[in-house]
N, CA, C and O of each residue as an XYZ file, in Angstrom:
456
protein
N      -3.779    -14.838    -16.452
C      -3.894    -13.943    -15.318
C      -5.224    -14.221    -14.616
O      -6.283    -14.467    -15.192
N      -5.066    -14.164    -13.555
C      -6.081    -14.375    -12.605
C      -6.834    -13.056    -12.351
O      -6.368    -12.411    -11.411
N      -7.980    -12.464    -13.026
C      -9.331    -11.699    -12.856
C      -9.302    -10.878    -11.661
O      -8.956     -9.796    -11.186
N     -10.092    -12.471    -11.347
C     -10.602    -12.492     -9.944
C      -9.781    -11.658     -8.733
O     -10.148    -10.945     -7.799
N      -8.620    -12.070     -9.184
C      -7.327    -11.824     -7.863
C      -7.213    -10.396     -8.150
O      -7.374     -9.477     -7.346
N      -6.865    -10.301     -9.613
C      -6.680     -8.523     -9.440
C      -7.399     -7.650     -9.276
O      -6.957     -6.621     -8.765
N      -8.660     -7.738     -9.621
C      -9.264     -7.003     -9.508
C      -9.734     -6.629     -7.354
O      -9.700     -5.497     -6.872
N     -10.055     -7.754     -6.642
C     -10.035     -7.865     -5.538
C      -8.807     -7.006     -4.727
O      -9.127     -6.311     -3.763
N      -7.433     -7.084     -5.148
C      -6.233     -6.976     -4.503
C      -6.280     -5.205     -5.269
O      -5.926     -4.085     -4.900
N      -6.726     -5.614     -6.112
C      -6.660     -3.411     -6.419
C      -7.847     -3.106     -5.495
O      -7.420     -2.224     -4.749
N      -8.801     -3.311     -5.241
C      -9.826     -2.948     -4.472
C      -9.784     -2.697     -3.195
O     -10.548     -1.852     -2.728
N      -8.873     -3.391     -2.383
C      -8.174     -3.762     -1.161
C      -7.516     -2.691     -1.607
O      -7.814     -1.633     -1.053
N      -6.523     -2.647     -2.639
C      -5.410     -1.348     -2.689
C      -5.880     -0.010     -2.399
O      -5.321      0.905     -1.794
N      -7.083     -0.081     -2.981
C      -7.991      1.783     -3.225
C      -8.456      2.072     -1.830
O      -8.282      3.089     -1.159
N      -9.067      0.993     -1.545
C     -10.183      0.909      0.262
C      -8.936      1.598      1.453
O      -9.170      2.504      2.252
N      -7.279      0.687      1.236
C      -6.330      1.448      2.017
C      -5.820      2.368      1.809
O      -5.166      2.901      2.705
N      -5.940      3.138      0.090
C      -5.297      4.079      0.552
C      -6.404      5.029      0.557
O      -6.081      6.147      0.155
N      -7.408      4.912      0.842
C      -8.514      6.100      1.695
C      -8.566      5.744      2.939
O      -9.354      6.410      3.609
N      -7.862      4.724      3.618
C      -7.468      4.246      4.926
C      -6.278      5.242      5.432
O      -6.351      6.094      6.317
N      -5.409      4.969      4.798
C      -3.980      5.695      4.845
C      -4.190      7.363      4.613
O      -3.311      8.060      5.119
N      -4.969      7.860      4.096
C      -5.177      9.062      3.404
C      -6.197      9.856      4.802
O      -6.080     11.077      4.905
N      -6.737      9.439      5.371
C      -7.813      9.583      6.751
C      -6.530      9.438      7.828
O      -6.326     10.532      8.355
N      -5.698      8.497      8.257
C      -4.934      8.805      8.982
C      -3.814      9.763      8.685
O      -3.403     10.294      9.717
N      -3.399     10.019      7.954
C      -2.170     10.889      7.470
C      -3.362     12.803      7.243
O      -2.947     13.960      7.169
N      -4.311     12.445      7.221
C      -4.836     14.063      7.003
C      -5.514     14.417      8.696
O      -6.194     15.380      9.050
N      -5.038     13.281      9.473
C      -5.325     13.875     11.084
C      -4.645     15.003     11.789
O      -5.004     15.770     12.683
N      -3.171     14.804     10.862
C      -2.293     15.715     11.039
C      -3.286     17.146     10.766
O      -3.431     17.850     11.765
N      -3.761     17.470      9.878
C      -3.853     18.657      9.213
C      -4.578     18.439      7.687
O      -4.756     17.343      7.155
N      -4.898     19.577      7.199
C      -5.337     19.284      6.029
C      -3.849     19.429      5.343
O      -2.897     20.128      5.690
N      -4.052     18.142      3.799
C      -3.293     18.309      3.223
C      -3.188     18.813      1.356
O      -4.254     19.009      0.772
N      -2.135     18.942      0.749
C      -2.534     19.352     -0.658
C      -3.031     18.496     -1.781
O      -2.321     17.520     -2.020
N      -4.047     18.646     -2.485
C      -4.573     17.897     -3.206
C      -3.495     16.534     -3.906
O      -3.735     15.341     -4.092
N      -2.235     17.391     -4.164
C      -1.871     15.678     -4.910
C      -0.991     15.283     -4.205
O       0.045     14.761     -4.617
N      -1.373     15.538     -2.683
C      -0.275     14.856     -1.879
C      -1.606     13.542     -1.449
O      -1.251     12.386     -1.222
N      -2.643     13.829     -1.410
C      -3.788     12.972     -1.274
C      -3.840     11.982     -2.344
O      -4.169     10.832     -2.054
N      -3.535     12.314     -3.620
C      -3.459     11.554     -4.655
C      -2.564     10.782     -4.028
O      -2.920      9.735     -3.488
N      -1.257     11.213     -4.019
C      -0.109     10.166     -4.342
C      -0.522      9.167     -3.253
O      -0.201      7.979     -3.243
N      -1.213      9.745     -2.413
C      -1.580      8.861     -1.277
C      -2.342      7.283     -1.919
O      -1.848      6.158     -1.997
N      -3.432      7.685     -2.226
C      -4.296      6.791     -2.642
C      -3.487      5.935     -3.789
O      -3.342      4.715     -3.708
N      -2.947      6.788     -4.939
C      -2.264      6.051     -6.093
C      -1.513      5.046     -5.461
O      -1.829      3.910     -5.814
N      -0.297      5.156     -4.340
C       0.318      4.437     -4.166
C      -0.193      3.046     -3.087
O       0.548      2.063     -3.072
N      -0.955      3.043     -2.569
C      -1.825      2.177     -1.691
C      -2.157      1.446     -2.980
O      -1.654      0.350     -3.229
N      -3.394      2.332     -4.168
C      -3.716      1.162     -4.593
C      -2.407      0.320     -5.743
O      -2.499     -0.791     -6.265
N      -1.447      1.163     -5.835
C      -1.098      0.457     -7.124
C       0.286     -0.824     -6.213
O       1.141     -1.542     -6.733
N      -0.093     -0.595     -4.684
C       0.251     -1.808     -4.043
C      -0.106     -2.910     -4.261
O       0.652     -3.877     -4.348
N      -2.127     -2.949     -4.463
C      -3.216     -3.704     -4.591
C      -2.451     -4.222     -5.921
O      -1.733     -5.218     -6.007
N      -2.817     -3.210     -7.028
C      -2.741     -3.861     -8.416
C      -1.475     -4.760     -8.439
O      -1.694     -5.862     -8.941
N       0.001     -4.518     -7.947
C       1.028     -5.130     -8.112
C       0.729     -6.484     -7.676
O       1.139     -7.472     -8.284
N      -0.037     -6.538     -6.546
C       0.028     -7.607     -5.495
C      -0.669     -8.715     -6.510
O      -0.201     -9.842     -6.673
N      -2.125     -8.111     -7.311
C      -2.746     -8.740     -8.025
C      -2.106     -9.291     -9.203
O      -2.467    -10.448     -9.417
N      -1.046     -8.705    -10.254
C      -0.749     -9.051    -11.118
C       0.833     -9.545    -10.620
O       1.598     -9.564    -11.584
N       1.394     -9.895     -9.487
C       2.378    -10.286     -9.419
C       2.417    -11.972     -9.914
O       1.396    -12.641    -10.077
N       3.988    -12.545    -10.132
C       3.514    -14.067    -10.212
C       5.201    -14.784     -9.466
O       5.841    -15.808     -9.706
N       5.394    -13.672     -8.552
C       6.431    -14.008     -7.622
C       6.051    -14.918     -6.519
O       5.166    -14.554     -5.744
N       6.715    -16.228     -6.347
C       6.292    -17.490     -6.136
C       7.188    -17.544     -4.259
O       8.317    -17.945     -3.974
N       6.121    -16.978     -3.365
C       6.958    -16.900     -1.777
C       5.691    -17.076     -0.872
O       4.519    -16.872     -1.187
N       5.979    -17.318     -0.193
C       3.962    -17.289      0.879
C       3.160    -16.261      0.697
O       3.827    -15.306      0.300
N       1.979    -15.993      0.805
C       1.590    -14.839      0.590
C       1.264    -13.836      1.312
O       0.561    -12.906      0.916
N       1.819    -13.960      2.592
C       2.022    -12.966      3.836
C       3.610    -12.339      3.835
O       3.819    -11.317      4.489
N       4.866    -13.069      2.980
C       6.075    -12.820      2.352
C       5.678    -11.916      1.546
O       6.024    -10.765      1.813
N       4.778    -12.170      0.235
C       4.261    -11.469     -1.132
C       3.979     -9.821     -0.628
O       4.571     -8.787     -0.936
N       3.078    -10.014      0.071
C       2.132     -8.729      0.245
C       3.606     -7.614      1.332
O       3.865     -6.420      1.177
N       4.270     -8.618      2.344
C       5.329     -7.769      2.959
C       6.108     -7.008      1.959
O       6.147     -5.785      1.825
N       6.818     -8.057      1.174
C       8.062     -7.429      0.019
C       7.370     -6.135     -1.128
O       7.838     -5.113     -1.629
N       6.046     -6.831     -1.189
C       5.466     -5.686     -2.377
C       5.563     -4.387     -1.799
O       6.257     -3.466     -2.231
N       4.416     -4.361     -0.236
C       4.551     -3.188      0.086
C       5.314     -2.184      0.688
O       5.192     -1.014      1.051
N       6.316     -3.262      0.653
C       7.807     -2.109      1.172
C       8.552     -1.496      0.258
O       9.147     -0.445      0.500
N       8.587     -2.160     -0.988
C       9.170     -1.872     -2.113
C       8.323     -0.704     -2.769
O       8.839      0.413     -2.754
N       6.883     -0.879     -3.429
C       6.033      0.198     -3.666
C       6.079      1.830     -2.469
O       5.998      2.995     -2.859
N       6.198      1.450     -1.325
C       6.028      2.412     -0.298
C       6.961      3.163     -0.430
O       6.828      4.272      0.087
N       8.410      2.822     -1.253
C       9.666      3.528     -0.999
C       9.380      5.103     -2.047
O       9.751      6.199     -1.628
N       8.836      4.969     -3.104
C       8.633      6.426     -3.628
C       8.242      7.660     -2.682
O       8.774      8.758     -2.519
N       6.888      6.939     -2.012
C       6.263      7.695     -1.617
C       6.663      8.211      0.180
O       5.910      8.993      0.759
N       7.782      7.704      0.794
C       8.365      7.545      1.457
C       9.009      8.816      2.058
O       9.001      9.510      3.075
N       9.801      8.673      0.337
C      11.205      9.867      0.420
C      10.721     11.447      0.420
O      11.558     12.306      0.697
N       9.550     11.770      0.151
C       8.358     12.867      0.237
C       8.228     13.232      1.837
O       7.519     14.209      2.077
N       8.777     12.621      2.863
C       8.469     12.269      4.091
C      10.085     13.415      4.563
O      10.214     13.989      5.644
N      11.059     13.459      3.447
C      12.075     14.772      3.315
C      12.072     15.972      3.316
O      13.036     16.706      3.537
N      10.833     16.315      3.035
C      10.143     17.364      2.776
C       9.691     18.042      4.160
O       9.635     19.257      4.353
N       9.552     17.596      4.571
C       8.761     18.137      5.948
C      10.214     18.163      7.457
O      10.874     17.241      7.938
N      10.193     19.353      7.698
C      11.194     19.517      8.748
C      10.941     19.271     10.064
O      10.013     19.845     10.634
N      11.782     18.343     10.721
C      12.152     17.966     11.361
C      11.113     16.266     12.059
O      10.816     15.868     13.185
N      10.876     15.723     10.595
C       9.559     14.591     11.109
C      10.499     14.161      9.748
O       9.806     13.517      8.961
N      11.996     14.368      9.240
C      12.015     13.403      8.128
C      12.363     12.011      8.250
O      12.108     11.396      7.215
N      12.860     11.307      9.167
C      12.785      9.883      9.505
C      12.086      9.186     10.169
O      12.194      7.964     10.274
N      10.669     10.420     11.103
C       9.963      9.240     11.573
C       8.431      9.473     10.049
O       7.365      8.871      9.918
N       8.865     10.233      9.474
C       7.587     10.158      8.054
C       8.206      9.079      6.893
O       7.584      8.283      6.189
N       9.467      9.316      6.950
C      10.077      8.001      5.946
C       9.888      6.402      6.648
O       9.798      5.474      5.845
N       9.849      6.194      7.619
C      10.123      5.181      8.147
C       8.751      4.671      8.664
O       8.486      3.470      8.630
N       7.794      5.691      9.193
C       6.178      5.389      8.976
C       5.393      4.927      7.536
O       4.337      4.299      7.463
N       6.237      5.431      6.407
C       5.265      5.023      5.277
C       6.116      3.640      4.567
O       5.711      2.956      3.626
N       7.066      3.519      5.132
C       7.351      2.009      5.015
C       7.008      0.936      5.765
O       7.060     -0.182      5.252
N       6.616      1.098      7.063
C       6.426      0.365      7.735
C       4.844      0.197      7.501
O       4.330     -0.904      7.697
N       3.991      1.418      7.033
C       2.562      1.167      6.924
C       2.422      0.690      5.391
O       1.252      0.398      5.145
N       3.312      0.527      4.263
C       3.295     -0.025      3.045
C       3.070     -1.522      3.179
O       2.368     -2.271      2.500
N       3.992     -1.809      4.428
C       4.124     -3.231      4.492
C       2.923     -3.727      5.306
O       2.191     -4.560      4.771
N       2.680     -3.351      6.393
C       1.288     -3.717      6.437
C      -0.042     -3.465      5.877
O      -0.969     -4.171      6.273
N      -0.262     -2.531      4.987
C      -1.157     -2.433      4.187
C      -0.784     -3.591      2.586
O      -1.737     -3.955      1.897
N       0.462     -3.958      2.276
C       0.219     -4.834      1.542
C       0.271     -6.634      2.115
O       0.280     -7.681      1.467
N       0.302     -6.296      3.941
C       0.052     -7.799      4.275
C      -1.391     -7.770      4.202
O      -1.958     -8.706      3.636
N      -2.086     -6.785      4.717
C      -3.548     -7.064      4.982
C      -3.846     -7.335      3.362
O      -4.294     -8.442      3.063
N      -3.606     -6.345      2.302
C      -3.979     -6.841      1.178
C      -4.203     -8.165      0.589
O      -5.165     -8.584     -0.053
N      -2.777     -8.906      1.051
C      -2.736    -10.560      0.157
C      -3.869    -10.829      1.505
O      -4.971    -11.193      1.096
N      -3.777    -10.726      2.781
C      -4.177    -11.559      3.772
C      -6.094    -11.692      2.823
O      -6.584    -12.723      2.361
N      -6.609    -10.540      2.828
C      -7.912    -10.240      2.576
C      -7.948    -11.224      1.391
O      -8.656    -12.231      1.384
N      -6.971    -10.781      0.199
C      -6.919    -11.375     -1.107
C      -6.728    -12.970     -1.370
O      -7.394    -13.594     -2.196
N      -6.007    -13.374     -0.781
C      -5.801    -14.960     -1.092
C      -6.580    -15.512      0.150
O      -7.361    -16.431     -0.098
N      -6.481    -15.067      1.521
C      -6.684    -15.829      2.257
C      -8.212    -15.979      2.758
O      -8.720    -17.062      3.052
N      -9.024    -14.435      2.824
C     -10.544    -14.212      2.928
C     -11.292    -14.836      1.455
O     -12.136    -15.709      1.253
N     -10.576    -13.985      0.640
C     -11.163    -14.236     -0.613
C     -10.673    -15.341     -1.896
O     -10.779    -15.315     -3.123
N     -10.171    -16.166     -1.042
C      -9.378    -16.880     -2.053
C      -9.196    -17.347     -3.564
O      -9.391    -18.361     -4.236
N      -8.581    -15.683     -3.777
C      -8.031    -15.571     -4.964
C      -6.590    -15.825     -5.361
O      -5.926    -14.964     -5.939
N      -6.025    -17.253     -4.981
C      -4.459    -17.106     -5.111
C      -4.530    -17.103     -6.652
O      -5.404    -17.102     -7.519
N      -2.656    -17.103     -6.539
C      -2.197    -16.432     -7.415
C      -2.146    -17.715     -8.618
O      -1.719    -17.483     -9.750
């Protein structure tokens, strides 16, 4: 396993989801472990991205991870009336670019491939 990579690509993970967690609390204040799940799931984008050893470009990598990871935290986006498909469909679409910027930062700034 590559160190270097994971540890970087979780770091990237944590940095966005206090990225993600600042835009989503513009709305309003929100409840403590809705902030968590926030951050948890950003970074454990990072960590996946880091310990993955799925072999595709790494602007592919970081897309597929973070659409796939984003889907838990997504369906929470049900909850809230009458914003439930543009909150489901915002935290997939920002999964996936928060896990392109991830590999982008990770392999390509910091070149830690995989």
């Amino acid at each position: 396993m590559n160190t270097k990579r994971l540890l970087i690509a979780t770091l990237f993970g944590l940095i966005f989801g206090f990225v993600c967690w600042g835009l989503a609390a513009s709305g309003g204040p929100m409840p403590w472990f809705q902030v968590l799940s926030i951050i948890i799931s950003r970074t454990l984008i990072g960590f996946v991205i880091g310990i993955s050893v799925l072999k595709m470009g790494w602007w592919l990598h970081g897309i597929v991870i973070g659409a796939i990871f984003s889907l838990p935290m997504a369906f929470n986006g049900f909850y809230v009336p009458g914003k439930e498909m543009f909150i489901f469909i915002s935290t997939i679409v920002m999964g996936i670019i928060y896990g392109f910027l991830i590999e982008l930062f990770t392999t390509v700034v910091f070149k830690a491939k995989a």
